[in-house]
Structures are given as structure tokens and as C-alpha cells.
DOVEX-638681 format. One record per residue (C-alpha): x, y, z; chain; residue number from 1. Coordinates in Angstrom, 3 decimals. Layout:
DOVEX-638681
         u         v         w  cadena  num
         X         Y         Z       A  NUM
...
end
This chain:
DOVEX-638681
         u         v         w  cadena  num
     0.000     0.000     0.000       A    1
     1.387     3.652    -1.047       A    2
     0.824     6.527     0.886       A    3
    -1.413     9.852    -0.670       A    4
     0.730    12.318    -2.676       A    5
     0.530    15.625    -3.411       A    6
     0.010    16.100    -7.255       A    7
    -0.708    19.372    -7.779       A    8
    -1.587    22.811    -6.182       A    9
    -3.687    25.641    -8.017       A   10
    -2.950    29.364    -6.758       A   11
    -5.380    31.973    -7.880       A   12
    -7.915    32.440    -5.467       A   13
    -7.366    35.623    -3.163       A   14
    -9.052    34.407    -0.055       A   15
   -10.155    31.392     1.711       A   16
   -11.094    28.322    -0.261       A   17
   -14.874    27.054     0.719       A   18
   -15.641    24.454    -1.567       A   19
   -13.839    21.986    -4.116       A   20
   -15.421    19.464    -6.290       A   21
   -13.990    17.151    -9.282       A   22
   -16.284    16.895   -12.741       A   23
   -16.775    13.257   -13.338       A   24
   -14.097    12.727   -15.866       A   25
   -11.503    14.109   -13.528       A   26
   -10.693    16.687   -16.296       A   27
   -12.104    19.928   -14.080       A   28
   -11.730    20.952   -10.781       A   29
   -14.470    23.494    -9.469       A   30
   -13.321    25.595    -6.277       A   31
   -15.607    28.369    -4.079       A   32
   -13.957    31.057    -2.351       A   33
   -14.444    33.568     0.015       A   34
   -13.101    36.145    -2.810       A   35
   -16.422    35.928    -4.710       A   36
   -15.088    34.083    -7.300       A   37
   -15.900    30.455    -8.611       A   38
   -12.501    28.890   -10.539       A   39
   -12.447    25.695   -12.919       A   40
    -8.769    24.273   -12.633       A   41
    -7.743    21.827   -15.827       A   42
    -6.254    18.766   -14.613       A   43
    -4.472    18.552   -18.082       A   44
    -1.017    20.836   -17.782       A   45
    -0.727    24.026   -19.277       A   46
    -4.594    24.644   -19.543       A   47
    -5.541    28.166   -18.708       A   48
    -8.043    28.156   -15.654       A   49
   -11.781    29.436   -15.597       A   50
   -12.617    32.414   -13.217       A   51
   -16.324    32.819   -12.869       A   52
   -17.334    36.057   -11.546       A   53
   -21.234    36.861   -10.896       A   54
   -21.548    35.986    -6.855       A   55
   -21.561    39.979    -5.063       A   56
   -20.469    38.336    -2.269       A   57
   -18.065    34.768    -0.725       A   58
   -19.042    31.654    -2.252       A   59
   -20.089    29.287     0.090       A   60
   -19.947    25.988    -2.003       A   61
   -20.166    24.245    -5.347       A   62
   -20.856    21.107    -7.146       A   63
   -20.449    19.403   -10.302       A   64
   -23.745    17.959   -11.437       A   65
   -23.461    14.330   -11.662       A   66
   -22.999    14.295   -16.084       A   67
   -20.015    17.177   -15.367       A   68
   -22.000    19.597   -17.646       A   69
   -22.868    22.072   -15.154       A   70
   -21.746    23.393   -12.136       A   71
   -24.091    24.853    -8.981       A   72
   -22.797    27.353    -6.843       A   73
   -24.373    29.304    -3.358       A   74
   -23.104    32.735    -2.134       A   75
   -23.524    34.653     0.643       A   76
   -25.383    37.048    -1.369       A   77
   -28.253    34.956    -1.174       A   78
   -28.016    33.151    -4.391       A   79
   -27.859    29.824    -6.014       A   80
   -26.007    30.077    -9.266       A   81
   -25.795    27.147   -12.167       A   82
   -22.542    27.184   -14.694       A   83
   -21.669    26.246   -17.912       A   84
   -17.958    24.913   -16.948       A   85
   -16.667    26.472   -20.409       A   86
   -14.729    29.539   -21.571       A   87
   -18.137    31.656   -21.941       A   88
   -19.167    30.908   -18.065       A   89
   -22.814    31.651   -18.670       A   90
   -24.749    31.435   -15.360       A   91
   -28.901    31.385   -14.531       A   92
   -29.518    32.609   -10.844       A   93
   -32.183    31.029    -8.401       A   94
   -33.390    33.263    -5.877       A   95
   -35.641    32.314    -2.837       A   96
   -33.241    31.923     0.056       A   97
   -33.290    35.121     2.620       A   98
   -29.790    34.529     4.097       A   99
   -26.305    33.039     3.214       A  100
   -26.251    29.835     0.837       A  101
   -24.066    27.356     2.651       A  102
   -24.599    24.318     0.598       A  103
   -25.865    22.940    -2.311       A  104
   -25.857    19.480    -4.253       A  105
   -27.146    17.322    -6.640       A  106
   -29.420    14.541    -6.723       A  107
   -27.539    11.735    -7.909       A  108
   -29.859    11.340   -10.804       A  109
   -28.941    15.177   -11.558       A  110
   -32.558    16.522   -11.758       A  111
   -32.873    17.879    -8.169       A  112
   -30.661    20.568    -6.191       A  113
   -30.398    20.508    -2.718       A  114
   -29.427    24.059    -0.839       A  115
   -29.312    24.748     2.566       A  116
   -29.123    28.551     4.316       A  117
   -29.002    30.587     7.266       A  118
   -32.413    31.378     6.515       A  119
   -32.814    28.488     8.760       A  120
   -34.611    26.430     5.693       A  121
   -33.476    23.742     3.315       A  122
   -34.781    23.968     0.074       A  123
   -35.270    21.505    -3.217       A  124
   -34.991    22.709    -6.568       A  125
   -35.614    20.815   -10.296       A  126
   -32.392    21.582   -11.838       A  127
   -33.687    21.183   -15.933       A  128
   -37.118    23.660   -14.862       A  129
   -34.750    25.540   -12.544       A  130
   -37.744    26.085   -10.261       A  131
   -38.184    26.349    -6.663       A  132
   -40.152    23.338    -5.677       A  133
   -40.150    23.077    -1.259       A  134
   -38.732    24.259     1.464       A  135
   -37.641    21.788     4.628       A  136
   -38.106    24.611     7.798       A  137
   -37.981    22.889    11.306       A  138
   -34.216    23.786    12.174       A  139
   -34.521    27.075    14.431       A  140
   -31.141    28.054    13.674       A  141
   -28.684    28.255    10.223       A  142
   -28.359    24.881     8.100       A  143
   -25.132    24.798     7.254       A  144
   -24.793    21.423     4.888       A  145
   -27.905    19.542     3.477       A  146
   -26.970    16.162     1.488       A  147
   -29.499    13.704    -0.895       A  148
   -28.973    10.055    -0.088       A  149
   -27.566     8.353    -3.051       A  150
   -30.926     6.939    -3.787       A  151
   -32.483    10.319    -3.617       A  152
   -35.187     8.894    -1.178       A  153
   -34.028    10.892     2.217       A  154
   -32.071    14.366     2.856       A  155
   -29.913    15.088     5.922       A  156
   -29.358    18.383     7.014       A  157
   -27.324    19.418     9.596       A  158
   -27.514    23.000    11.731       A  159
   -26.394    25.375    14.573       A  160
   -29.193    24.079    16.248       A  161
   -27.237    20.957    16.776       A  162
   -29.083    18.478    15.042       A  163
   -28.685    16.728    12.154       A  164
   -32.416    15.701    10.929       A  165
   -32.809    13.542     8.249       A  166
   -36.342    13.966     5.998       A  167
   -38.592    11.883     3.908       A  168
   -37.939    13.551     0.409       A  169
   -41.419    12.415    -0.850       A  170
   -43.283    13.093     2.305       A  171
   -41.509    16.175     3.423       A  172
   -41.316    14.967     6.844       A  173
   -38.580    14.778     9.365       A  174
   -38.596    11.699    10.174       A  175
   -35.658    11.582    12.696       A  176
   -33.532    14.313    14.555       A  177
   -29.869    13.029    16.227       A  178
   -29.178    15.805    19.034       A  179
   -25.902    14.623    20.806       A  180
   -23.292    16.820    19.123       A  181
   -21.254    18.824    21.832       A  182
   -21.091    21.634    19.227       A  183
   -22.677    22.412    15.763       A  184
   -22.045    20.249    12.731       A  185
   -20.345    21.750    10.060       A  186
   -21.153    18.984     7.817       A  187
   -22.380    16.153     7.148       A  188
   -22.674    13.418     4.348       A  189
   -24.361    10.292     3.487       A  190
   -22.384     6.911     3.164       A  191
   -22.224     5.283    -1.057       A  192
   -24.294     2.932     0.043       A  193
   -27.026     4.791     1.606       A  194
   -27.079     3.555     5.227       A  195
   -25.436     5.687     7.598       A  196
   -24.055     9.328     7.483       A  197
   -21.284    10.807     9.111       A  198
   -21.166    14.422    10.794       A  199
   -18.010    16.612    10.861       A  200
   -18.787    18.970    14.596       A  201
   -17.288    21.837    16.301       A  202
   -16.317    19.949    19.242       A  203
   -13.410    18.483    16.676       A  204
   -15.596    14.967    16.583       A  205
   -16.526    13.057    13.434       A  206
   -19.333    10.458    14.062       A  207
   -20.702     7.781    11.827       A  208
   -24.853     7.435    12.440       A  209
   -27.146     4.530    11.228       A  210
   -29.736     6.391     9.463       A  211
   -31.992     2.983     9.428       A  212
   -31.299     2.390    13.431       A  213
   -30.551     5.405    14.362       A  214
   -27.796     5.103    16.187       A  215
   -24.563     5.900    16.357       A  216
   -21.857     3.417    15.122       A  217
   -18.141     4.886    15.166       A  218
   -17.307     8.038    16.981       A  219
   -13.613     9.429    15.810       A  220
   -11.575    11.996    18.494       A  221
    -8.580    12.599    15.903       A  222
    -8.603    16.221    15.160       A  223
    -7.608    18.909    17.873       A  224
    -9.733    21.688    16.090       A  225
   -13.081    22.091    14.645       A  226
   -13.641    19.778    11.721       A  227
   -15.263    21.568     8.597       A  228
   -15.345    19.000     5.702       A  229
   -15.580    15.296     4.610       A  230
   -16.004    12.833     2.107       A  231
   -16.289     9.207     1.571       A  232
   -14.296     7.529    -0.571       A  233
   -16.713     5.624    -3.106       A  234
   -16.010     2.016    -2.081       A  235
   -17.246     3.104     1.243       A  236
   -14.536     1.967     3.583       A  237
   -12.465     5.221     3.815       A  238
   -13.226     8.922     5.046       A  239
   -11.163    12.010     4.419       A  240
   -12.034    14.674     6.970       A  241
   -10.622    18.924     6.868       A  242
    -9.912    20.561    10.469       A  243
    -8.985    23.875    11.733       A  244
    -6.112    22.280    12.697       A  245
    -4.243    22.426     9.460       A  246
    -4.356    18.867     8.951       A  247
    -6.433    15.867     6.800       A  248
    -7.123    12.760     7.713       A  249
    -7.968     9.669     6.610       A  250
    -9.799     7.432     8.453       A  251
   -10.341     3.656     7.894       A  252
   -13.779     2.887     8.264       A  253
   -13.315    -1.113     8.556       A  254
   -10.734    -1.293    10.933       A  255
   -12.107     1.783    12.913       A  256
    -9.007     3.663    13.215       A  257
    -6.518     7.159    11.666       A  258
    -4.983     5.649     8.527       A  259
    -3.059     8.842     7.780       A  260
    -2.942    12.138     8.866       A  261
    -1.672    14.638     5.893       A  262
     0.180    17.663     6.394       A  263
    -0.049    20.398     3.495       A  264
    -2.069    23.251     4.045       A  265
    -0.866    26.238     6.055       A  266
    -4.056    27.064     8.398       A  267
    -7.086    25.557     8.787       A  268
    -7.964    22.960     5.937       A  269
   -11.837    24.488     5.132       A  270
   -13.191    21.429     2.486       A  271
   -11.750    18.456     1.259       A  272
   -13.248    15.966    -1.599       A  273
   -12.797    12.557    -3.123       A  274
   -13.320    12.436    -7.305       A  275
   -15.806     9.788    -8.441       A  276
   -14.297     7.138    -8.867       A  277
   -11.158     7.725    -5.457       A  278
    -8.189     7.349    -6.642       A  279
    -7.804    11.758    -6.350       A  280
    -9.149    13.757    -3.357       A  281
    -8.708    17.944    -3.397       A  282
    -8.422    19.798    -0.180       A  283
    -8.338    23.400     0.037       A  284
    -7.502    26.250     2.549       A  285
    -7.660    29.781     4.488       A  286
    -4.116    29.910     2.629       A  287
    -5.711    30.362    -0.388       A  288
    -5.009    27.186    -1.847       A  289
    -5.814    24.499    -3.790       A  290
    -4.132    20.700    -3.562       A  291
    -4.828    17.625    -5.511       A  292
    -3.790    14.321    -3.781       A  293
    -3.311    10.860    -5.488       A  294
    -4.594     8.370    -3.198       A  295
    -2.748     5.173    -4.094       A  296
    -3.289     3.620    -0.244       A  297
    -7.099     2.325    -2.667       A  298
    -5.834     0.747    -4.966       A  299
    -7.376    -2.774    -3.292       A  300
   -10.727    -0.940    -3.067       A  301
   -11.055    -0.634    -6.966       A  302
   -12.887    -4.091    -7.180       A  303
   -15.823    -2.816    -5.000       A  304
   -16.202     0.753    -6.531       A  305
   -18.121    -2.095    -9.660       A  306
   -20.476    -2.622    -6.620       A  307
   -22.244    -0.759    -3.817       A  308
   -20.375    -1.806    -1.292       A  309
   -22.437    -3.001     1.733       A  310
   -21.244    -1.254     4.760       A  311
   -19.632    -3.535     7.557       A  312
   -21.755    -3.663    11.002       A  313
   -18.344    -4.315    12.233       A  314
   -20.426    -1.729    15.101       A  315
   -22.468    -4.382    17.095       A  316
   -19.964    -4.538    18.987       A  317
   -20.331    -1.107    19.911       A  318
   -22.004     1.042    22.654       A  319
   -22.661     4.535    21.799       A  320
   -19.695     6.971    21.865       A  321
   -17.387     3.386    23.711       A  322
   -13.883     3.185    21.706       A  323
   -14.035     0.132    19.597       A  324
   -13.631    -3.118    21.454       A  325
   -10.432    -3.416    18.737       A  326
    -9.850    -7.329    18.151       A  327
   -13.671    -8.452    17.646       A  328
   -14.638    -5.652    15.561       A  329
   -11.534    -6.092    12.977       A  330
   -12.581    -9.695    13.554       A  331
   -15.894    -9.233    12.398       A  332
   -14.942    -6.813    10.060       A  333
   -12.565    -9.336     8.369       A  334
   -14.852   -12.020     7.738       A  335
   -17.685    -9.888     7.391       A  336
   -15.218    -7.827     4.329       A  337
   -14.200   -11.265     3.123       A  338
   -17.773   -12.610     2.692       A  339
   -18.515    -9.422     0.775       A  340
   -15.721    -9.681    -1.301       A  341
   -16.884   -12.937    -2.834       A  342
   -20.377   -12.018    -3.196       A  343
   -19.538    -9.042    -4.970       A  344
   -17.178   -11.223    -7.011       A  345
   -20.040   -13.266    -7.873       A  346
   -21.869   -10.497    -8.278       A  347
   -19.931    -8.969    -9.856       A  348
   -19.491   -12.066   -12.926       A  349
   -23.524   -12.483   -13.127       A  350
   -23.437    -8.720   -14.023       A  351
   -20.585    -9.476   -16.764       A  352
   -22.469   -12.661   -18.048       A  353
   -25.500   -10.589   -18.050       A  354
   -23.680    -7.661   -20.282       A  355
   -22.102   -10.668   -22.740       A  356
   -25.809   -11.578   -23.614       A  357
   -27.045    -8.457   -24.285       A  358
   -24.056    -8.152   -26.662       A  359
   -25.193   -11.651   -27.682       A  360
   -28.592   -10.261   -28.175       A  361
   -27.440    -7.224   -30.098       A  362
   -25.124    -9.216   -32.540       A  363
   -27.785   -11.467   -33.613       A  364
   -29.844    -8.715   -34.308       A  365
   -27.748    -6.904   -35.968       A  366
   -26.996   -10.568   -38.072       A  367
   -30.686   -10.248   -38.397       A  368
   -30.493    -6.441   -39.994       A  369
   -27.423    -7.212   -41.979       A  370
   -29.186   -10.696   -43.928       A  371
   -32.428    -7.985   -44.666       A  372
   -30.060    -5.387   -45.794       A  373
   -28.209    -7.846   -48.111       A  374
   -31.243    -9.170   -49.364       A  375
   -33.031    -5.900   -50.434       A  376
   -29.746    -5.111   -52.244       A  377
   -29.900    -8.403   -54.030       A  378
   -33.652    -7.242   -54.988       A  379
   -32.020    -4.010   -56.065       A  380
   -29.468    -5.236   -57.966       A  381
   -31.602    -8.202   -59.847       A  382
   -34.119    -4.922   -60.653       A  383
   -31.563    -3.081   -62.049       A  384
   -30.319    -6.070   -64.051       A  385
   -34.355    -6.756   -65.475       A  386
   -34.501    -2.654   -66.125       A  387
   -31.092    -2.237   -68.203       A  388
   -31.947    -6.020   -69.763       A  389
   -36.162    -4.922   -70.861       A  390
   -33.964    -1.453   -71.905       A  391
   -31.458    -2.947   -73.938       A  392
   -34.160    -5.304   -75.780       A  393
end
């Protein structure tokens, strides 16, 4: 297993760094800052850089939209802006937040926006209509992060009211509220698989909840500042978290313990980010900058990226907030990992045999399409013969 490295650093920003994202092709990097400005970094060296201008004021966060064709951004000038991530940088503006836009994403399906403010609501969006649909209002203080589940079913918001409540996206109904944070929670983020979220706090905790339980299953105390950002890796066994304390860390989510802890911003690290597919994460600062960091420690985890990767209850074992009981939980999480490994190997073959037959399927058919096409042209031909033959008589 390799350690992360640094790859790259962008400098161009004049203040803080909010927000970084990567497009799905890992060809753009989208950054917020508090300078007003949105930038698109090429991965590919010597491209020139995008600066969007059109925020008045900082800009609290942005997203790629799932495709990579546009990007959303939200501003503390009330605002929720979608880009074109080209040269032109043409932008439409949704307006119906009162206060500061700390958050916004995408459904996974790309259709729906998410945004959450310190107008106290959280409100959805259709992204192609660019409407306001609803607004999500039983937090009595600012929402700072609000997140889709990857099956678009539930949203989890999380606020200075410290609570994290997660809502029936169909319904509109909070359906549960977790209240033990010592301090607010900065943000928070639903696991690739759907079944548990985890919650970056002011009290310098990060904390993994069962959202089908309700309960909480890991509880981290490996930051001596405020954490502000994370992001699961997509196999779902690693989590990258951003702290006040200058540092990132990556934390093994099987084994329930600090992987690594990574060194490379000067001040607090504000917002980290994994790209779709892990093997890149992007961190950025109050020093202004940018980094992008090559995983490499993965490279073992590419095999269940082809899957959604069922998330080890390696947590029985668990009280709430108790350190992990160490040896029966890696235990567990072994065989547990092990038996998922060769389900999703199986899995992971009946969805290959599958694919061969509709490639099967679409030969024959095309067989079928070629053996018409060849005999109309016969029919052609042997018309064209008759014609010039009755012509030439």
C-alpha cells in the first residue's frame, strides 16, 4: 500500500477556499472562495483556468452535477447560481433563500438541487425547470450542509441548532432528529451505500450514524480543532475529513481507526473531496489554496467501486460513543469484508455474463439487420439487371 501524494496545487484564489469538487471525468476541478469568485482548474497541464465572476459576495460551495456539464454554486449574497464549466461561463440565478447559501448538491440522478441557508430552511430545486419546488423549515437556527442520499429517497441536514435531521424527500417529513453533538455540525454526508451518514462537529468529533437504526456506530476523536469538511471515498470503507487544525485525515472505516494524517495546508484545511471514482481527493484552505492528492493507499478498493459496497456492522460490537472493542470488531470486520468480497465477485461475474448476452442479443440482431439489408440489395441489384436487360431489348 502507497501513501497519498501531493500532485498538484492551483494558486489563484485571493481568499479562503470554501468548496472543491472534481467533474466526473476528472478533467475539471471546481473551487468556491471567500473572494467571490468560482474557478475551474484543468487537470491537463498548461490549460488556462476558468474564473467565474457573478456571486456579489463569498461563495459558500459548489458542485459538479453528476454528467459534469454544469456546475451549482451558493453565495452569501443569497443566491444559487448554475454554470456552464466552459470559456463563456454563462450562469442562470435562483433566488428564494433570505440569508447566506451554505450548501448545495445534486441529486444523484442530476434533476434535483439541494441548498441549505441561514435562513434556517433547506430547500429543493428541479435543476432542468430551474424552479423552486419546497422548502424543509424545522431547524430554528442556520443549516449549514444539506446532502441527498444516493438513492435520492431521504435528505440530511445538519444545523447550529445541533441536530442533524434527516427527511422523507417524498413526504416532506422529518422523520428523525440526532441531538448529541457537543457543538454544531459543520457537515455532514451520506455513506455510497445509503445507510449511515457521518457528521463533521465543532467539538473536533466526526461520528458515523445509522440512518436505518438510528444510532450511532463509530465516533472518531482525531482532530484537535473544529472539523469543517468530509467525504467518503466511493467504495465506502475510507473517510477524508478537513480541520482547523491544518491537517487531513484519513480514516479507515473497517478497521475503525486514523490511517493517515496529511500535512499540506498552512491554516485551517476548510473542504476536502474525493473524485468519483477515489483514486484523487482535493483539499483546500484559508491559505488560499488548492491541492490535488493521489490516493494510491485504494488501490485494493477498486474491485468494490463495480459494486455498492455493503457497509460492515463491524459496530455491534459497539455502545454509543465506547472506543471500539479493537480485536472483535476487525474480527468481524474481516470475515464480514471477506464474505462481501466474494459475493460481490459473484456479483460482480452475473453482471458481466449478463452484459455478454445483451451483446449476444445485439449481434444477432444486428446478423438479423445485416441478412435484410443484403437481401433488399440483391432485390435491387436483380431490378436493375431486369430494367437495363427490358432497356437494352
Amino acid at each position: 500500500i502507497e501513501d497519498p501524494s501531493l500532485e498538484k496545487h492551483f494558486k489563484g484564489h485571493r481568499d479562503a477556499i470554501t468548496s472543491v469538487d472534481f467533474s466526473l471525468n476528472k478533467k475539471q476541478l471546481a473551487s468556491g472562495s471567500m473572494d467571490s469568485c468560482l474557478m475551474i482548474w484543468s487537470m491537463r497541464p498548461q490549460m488556462r483556468a476558468y474564473r467565474f465572476v457573478g456571486h456579489k459576495d463569498a461563495v459558500m460551495c459548489v458542485q459538479f452535477s453528476p454528467s459534469g456539464h454544469l456546475v451549482a454554486s451558493g453565495s452569501r449574497d443569497k443566491t444559487v447560481r448554475l454554470w456552464v464549466p466552459n470559456v463563456k461561463g454563462e450562469s442562470t440565478v435562483f433566488k428564494a433563500h433570505t440569508a447566506t447559501v451554505r450548501s448545495v448538491q445534486f441529486s444523484s440522478d442530476g434533476q434535483s438541487l439541494v441548498t441549505a441557508s441561514d435562513d434556517k430552511t433547506v430547500k429543493v430545486w428541479t435543476v432542468h425547470r430551474q424552479k423552486f419546488l419546497f422548502s424543509l423549515s424545522q431547524h430554528i437556527n442556520w443549516v449549514r450542509c444539506a446532502k441527498f442520499s444516493p438513492d435520492g429517497r431521504l435528505i440530511a441536514s445538519a444545523s447550529d441548532d445541533k441536530t442533524i435531521k434527516l427527511w422523507d424527500k417524498t413526504s416532506r417529513e422529518c422523520i428523525h432528529s440526532f441531538c448529541e453533538h457537543g457543538g454544531f455540525v459543520n457537515h455532514v454526508d451520506f455513506h455510497p451505500n445509503g445507510t449511515c451518514i457521518a457528521a463533521a462537529g465543532t467539538d473536533n468529533t466526526v461520528k458515523l450514524w445509522d440512518v436505518r437504526m438510528n444510532r450511532l456506530l463509530q465516533h472518531y476523536q482525531v482532530h484537535s480543532a473544529v472539523v469543517n469538511s468530509l467525504s467518503f471515498h466511493p467504495s465506502g470503507n475510507y473517510l477524508i475529513t478537513a480541520s482547523s487544525d491544518s491537517t487531513l485525515k484519513i480514516l479507515d472505516l473497517l478497521e475503525g481507526r486514523l490511517l493517515y494524517t496529511l500535512h499540506g495546508h498552512q491554516g485551517p484545511a476548510t473542504c476536502v473531496a474525493f473524485s468519483r471514482t477515489g483514486d484523487f481527493f482535493a483539499s483546500g484552505g484559508s491559505d488560499e489554496q488548492v491541492m490535488v492528492w493521489k490516493t494510491n493507499f485504494d488501490a485494493a478498493d477498486y474491485g468494490d467501486i463495480l459494486k455498492t459496497q455493503k457497509y460492515a456492522t463491524n459496530q455491534s460490537e459497539m455502545d454509543c460513543g465506547d472506543p471500539p472493542k479493537k480485536n472483535k470488531i476487525q474480527e468481524s470486520a474481516r470475515n464480514q469484508h471477506q464474505q462481501e468480497e466474494e459475493t460481490s465477485l459473484a456479483d460482480t461475474l452475473e453482471h458481466i455474463v449478463g452484459q455478454l448476452d445483451v451483446l449476444t442479443q445485439t449481434v444477432s440482431i444486428l446478423e438479423q439487420r445485416l441478412t435484410l439489408t443484403e437481401d433488399k440489395l440483391k432485390e435491387c441489384l436483380e431490378n436493375q439487371q431486369k430494367l437495363l436487360h427490358s432497356k437494352g431489348n
